[in-house]
N, C-alpha and C positions, 0 to 999 in steps of 0.2 A: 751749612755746607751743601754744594750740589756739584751731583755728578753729571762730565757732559762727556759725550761720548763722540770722539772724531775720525771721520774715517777718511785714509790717505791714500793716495796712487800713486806708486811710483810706477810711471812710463818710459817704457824704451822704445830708441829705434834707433836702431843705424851704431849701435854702442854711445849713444847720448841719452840724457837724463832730460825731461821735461819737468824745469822748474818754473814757478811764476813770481815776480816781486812785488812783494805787498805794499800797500796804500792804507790801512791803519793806521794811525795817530802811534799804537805803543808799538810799531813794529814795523815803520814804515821804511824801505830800501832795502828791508831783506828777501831775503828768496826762502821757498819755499816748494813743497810738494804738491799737489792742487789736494786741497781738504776744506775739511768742513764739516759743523756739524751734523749729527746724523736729528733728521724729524722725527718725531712720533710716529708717522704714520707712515713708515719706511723699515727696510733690513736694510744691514750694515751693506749687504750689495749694491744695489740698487744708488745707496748714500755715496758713495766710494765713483760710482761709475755717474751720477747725477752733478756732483760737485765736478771732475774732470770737466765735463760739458760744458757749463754754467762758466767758469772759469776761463778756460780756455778755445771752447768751442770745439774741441776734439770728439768723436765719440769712442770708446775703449772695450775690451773684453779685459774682465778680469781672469789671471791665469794664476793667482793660488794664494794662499797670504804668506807674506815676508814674518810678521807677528805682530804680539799685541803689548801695549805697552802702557804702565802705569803712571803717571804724575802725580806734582801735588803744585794749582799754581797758586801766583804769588798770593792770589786772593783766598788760598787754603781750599780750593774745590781739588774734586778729584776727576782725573783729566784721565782718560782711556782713547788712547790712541791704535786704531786698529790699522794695518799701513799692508796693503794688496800689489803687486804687481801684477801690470797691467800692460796691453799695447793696444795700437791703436788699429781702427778696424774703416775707419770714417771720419767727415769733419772737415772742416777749415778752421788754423789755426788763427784765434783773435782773442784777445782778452775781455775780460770784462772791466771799462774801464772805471767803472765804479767800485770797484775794488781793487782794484789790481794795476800796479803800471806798468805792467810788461809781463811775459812769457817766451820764454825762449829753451833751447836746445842746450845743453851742457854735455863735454868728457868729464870723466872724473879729475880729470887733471884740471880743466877751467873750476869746475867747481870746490875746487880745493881754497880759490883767490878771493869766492866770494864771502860775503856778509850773509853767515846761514842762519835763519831762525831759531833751528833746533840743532841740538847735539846728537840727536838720531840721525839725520843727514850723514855728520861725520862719519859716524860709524858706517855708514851704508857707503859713504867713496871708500875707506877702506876696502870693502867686501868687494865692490867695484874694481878696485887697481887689482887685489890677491887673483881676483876670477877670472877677471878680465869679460865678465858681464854683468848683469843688472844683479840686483841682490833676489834671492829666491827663498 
């Protein structure tokens, strides 16, 4: 078994969500939060605000953690999900297309129709529609 540790940003602006849709083989057409594993030779910070970048070319401040969250996946590792909110500070928006085929802007509402990777998303437009802002 191995643990990997991923760290997530959810970015706002404008009361929209910054997701990106993935290009992976087992996961290809969904959307997602921009993540990614964290390196060795990095803090969970750094990993969280590195992957935004890399991704989508955005640069971000992170402004607190949402939380941290446990899995187990299908391959039996264990999966730590650390998920920060974040906005954006710098950057021009571009994806990386070697990962990713697209990036865009979502309401809670649009992102209710997509095809989401994870079941933490849900929860998080919830938190979204009740606040009427990003999740904190």
């Amino acid at each position: 078994m191995e643990v990997k540790v991923i760290c997530w940003a959810v970015v706002e602006k404008d009361g929209k969500i910054l997701l990106v849709q993935e290009k992976k083989e087992h996961c290809k057409g969904k959307w997602n939060y921009p993540a990614g594993r964290l390196d060795l030779d990095e803090d969970i910070f750094s990993a969280a605000v590195r992957e935004v970048k890399e991704e989508t070319g955005l640069d971000v401040e992170l402004e607190g953690l949402i939380g941290i969250y446990q899995h187990k996946s299908i391959r039996g590792n264990c999966i730590v999900m650390i998920h920060f909110k974040a906005s954006v500070i710098g950057g021009e928006m571009k994806h990386n297309e070697d990962e990713l085929l697209d990036v865009r802007w979502f309401t809670p509402e649009e992102m209710r129709k997509l095809d989401l990777r994870s079941g933490d998303i849900t929860q998080d437009i919830r938190g979204l529609e009740e606040e009427g802002t990003a999740p904190a």
